[in-house]
C-alpha positions, -999 to +999 in steps of 0.1 A: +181-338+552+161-356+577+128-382+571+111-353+591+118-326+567+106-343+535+077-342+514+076-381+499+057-389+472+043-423+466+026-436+431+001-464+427-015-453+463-042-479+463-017-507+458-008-527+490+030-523+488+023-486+487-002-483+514+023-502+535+051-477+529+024-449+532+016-461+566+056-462+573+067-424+566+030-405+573+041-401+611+078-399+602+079-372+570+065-337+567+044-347+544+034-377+521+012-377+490-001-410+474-011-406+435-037-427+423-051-431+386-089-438+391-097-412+416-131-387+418-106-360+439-079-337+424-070-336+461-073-346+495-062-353+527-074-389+547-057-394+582-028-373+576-023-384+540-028-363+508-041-379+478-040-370+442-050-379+407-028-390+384-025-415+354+017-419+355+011-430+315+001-393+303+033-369+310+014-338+313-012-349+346+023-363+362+038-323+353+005-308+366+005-331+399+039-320+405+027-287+406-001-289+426+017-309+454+044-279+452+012-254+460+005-274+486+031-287+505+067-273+485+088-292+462+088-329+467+122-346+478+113-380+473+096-401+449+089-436+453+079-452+419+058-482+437+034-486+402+036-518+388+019-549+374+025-590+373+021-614+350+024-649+342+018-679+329+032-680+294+064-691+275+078-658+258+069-674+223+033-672+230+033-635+251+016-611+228+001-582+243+020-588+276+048-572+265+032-541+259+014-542+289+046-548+307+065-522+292+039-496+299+024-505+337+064-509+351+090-491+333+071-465+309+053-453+344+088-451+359+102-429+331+075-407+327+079-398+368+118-394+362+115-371+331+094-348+356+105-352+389+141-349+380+140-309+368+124-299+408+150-317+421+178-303+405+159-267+409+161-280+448+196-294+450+183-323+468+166-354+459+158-393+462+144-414+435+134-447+447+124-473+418+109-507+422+131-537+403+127-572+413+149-600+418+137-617+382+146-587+364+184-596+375+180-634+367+153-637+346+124-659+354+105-685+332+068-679+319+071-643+329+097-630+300+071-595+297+078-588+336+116-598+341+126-578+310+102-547+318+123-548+356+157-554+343+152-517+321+144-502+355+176-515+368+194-506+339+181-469+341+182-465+376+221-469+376+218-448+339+201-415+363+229-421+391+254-414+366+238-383+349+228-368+379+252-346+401+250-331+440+227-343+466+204-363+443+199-400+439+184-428+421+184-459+435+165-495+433+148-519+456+146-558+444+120-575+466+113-608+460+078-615+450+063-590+476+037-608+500+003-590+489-035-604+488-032-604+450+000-623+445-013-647+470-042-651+453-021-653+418+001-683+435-020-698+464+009-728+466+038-707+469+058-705+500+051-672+512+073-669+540+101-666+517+083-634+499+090-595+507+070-580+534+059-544+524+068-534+558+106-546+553+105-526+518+092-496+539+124-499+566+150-504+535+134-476+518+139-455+547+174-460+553+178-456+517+166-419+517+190-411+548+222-424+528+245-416+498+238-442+478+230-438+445+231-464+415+221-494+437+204-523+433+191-532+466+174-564+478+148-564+501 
């Protein structure tokens, strides 16, 4: 299937890595729908882009999104799980609710999109599942135990899906580096940020991701 035939659907829509990969397929895709969790609108459409509202923690508005967006527009080919949070600053001994908050905002968020996008694919015989790992959830990285471990179980069940699914559906994983957005800047004002991921280069991997056979992968970016 070609970019131009898809409907691509893209969580956390107000994050900038999103709105960067937003901006990438809207001229490209037949369609592309951006979910957010704190909007007024159960739908709209702003400069060629259709927005929705959904909170990816509560399975049932992520089942009832699906089926609005298939009203709309058909049944999506391609989800992008973009949701995701940071943080650090703490040995793991002294991480208390971080874990939680980890687990939740980054791999629970993935899961919950899986368990429901996963069925209209199948019903579709086609499909793309694009998750969003990191680099620290392969090699760990110190005072953020919470967000390396959270990363490494969306590695682990990105390859888990390639496996289980069959046909013309995949699951794969991008592993940016830290990606190079006002907030992380802002989080690490003394970090070299040449050497971070540009949402624009995640946008062109992503791309060629949906146009291939891969499935399983773990993909740096």
């Amino acid at each position: 299937m070609k970019i131009k035939d898809m409907v691509i659907v893209v969580t956390g829509a107000n994050g900038a890595t999103a709105r960067g990969i937003i901006q990438h397929f809207k001229n490209k895709a037949k369609a592309v729908v951006g979910t957010l969790r704190n909007f007024d609108s159960r739908w709209v459409e702003k400069e060629g882009v259709f927005y929705t509202k959904c909170d990816l923690a509560e399975l049932d508005q992520i089942e009832g999104c699906i089926e609005l967006i298939r009203d709309r527009l058909g049944l999506p080919h391609v989800w992008i799980n973009t949701v995701g949070g940071f943080t650090m600053g703490k040995p793991v001994e002294d991480c208390i609710n971080e874990w939680e908050k980890m687990h939740l905002i980054n791999f629970k968020t993935t899961l919950n999109c899986i368990k429901n996008i996963l069925p209209i694919m199948i019903e579709n015989e086609f499909g793309r599942i694009v998750n969003f790992g990191s680099r620290a959830g392969e090699k760990g990285m110190a005072m953020a135990g919470p967000y390396s471990v959270s990363k490494s179980s969306i590695h682990n069940l990105t390859k888990t899906i390639s496996l289980e699914v069959v046909g013309n559906i995949t699951c794969n994983a991008v592993l940016p580096e830290i990606i190079d957005t006002p907030t992380n800047r802002e989080t690490m004002p003394d970090a070299n940020f040449d050497s971070w991921s540009k949402p624009v280069d995640i946008a062109d991997k992503i791309e060629s991701i949906l146009t291939s056979k891969a499935n399983g992968q773990l993909i740096y970016v």
